[in-house]
N, C-alpha and C positions, 0 to 999 in steps of 0.2 A: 488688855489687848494692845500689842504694837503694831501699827501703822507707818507707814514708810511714805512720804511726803516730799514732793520735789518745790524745790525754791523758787523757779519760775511761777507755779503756777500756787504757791500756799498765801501768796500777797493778794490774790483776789479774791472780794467779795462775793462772787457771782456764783463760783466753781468750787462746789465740793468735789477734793479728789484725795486717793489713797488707794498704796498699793498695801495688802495684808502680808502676814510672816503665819509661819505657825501659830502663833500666840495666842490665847483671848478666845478658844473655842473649847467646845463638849465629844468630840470625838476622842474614841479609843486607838490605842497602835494599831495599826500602821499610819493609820492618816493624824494623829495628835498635832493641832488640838482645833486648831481652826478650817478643817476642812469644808471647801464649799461646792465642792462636784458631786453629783449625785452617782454619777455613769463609772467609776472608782474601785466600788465593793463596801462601800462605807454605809452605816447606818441610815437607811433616809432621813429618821427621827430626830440625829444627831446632825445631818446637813441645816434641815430645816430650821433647828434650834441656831445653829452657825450661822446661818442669813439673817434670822432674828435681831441677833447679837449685835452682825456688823450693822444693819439697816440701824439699829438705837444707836450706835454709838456714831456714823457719821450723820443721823438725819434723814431720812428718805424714806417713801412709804411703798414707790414702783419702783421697781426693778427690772431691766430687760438684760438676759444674756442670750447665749449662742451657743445651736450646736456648732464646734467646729471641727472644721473637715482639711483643714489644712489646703486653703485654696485660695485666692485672687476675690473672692466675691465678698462683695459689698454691700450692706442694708440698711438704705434708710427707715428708721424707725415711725410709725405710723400708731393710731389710736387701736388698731388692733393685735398690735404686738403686745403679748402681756408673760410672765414667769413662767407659765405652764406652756405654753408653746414658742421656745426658739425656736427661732432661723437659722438656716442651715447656712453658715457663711462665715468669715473670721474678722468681719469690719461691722461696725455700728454706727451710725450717725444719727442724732438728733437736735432741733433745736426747741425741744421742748423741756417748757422747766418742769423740776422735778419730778423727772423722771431719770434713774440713776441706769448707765450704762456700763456692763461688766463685763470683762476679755477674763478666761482664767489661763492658766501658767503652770508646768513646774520642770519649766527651762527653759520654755520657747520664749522670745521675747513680749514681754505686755508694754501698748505703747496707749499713750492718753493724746490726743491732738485736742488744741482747744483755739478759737479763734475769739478775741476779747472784744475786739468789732461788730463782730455778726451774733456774737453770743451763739455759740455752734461748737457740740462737743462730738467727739467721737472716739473709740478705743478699739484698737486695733491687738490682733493676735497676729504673730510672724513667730513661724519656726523656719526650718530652715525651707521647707519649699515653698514657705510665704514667703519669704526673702528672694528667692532665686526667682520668683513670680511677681516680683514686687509691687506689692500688696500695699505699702504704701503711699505707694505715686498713684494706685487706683483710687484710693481713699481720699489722697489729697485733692485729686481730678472729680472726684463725684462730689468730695465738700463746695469745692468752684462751681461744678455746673450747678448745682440747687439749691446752693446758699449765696453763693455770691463770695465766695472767702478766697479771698490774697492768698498763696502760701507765704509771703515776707509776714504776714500779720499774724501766722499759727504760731504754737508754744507746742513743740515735741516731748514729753517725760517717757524716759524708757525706763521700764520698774525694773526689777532682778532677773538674771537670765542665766544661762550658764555660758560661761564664757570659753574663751577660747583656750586658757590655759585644761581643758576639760572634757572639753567637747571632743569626742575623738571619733571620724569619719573613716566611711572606704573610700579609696582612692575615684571611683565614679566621682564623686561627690566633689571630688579637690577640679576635678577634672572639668567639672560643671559648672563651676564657682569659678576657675582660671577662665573659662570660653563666657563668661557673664563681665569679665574684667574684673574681679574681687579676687584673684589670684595675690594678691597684699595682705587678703582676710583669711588666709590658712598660711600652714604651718609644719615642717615635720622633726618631729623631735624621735630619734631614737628611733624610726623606720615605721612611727606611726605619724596619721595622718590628723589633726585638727584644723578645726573652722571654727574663727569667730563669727556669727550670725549678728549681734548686734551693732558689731562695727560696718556690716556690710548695710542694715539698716539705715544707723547713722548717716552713709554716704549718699545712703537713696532720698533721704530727707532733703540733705542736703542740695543733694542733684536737682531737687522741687524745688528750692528755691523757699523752703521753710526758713524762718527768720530766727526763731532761737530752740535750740535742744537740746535736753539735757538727760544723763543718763544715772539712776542711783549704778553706782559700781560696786553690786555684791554679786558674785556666782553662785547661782542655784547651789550648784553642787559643793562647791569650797564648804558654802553656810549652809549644809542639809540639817544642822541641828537646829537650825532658826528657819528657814524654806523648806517648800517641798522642791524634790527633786529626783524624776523618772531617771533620771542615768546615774545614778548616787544609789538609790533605792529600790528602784522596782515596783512593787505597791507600795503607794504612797498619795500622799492629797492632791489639793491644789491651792495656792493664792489663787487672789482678785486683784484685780486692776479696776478700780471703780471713778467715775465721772456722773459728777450729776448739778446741771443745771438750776441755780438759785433767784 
């Protein structure tokens, strides 16, 4: 199984994190090999077996993910959240140890916030109209109001996404993105239209006043041989963006 690990955050003790690749799982094509969405078309047998997998191999026995809806909303995680019933939302926070929280991907951005202070994890999903909703200044405002967390004190990891060089938009979009001010995060080559989403992310971090972030730089799509990736493929899986409190 290959695991994709950001450097800020692989030097702490406290915080198991990892974002997955295809690699290291039992599903058949289209989704080969580590698929972990159920909602896909994908064997449930074979999902189920893929959560197995990844849970032995980072450690973790809970797991909470998310339905997401591609939206602003936010969920602090509670003793009743459990794997058979996501929430309906694209943000996670908890400061509960072990219990491993999961954003999945297969282009949109997966982002890990971690506060080493408060010991307070959270994983965020932004595609692009979580970006243009941003989804992460909600997240980082809801870690403040009920955790007490600094943004100078989080650690941002952005896992694999697809990038700008790929990403290819209708001109709405450019239009939407210039009137937000990220008119810098698209592009037109050749009479089409691209958006970077992850740089636009980045700025919004930034804009918080997040103290360090870091982004692995692979595009979904470039790497569809190693990622899943909906604008590359079509039917196809999902990575995990996983964080779990030690």
């Amino acid at each position: 199984m290959t695991l994709l690990t950001c450097n800020a955050l692989s030097g702490l003790d406290r915080l198991k994190h990892a974002f997955t690749t295809r690699d290291g799982g039992v599903s058949l094509a289209p989704y080969d090999s580590l698929n972990l969405a159920y909602h896909v078309g994908d064997d449930p047998l074979h999902v189920t077996q893929n959560h197995h997998l990844l849970a032995k191999a980072l450690g973790y026995e809970r797991l909470v993910y998310m339905r997401q809806i591609h939206s602003d909303a936010v969920h602090v995680v509670s003793d009743a959240d459990d794997f058979d019933h996501p929430a309906q939302c694209d943000a996670l926070i908890t400061d509960r140890i072990g219990v491993a929280l999961m954003i999945m991907s297969a282009d949109c951005v997966p982002i890990i916030l971690y506060d080493p202070t408060r010991h307070v994890a959270a994983v965020v999903h932004a595609g692009r109209e979580g970006a243009f909703k941003n989804i992460v200044a909600r997240t980082v405002e809801t870690m403040r109001e009920h955790f007490t967390c600094k943004p100078s004190e989080l650690i941002a990891a952005l896992g694999p996404s697809i990038g700008g060089c790929c990403y290819e938009v209708g001109l709405e979009h450019v239009q939407k993105a210039k009137a937000l001010g990220y008119g810098a995060m698209t592009q037109e080559r050749e009479g089409k239209q691209y958006l970077h989403v992850s740089a636009i992310i980045t700025a919004q971090l930034r804009s918080c006043g997040v103290g360090t972030i870091e982004e692995i730089m692979h595009c979904s799509a470039c790497h569809s041989d190693t990622l899943f990736s909906y604008r590359a493929q079509g039917v196809t899986g999902r990575i995990g963006g996983v964080a779990c409190l030690c």
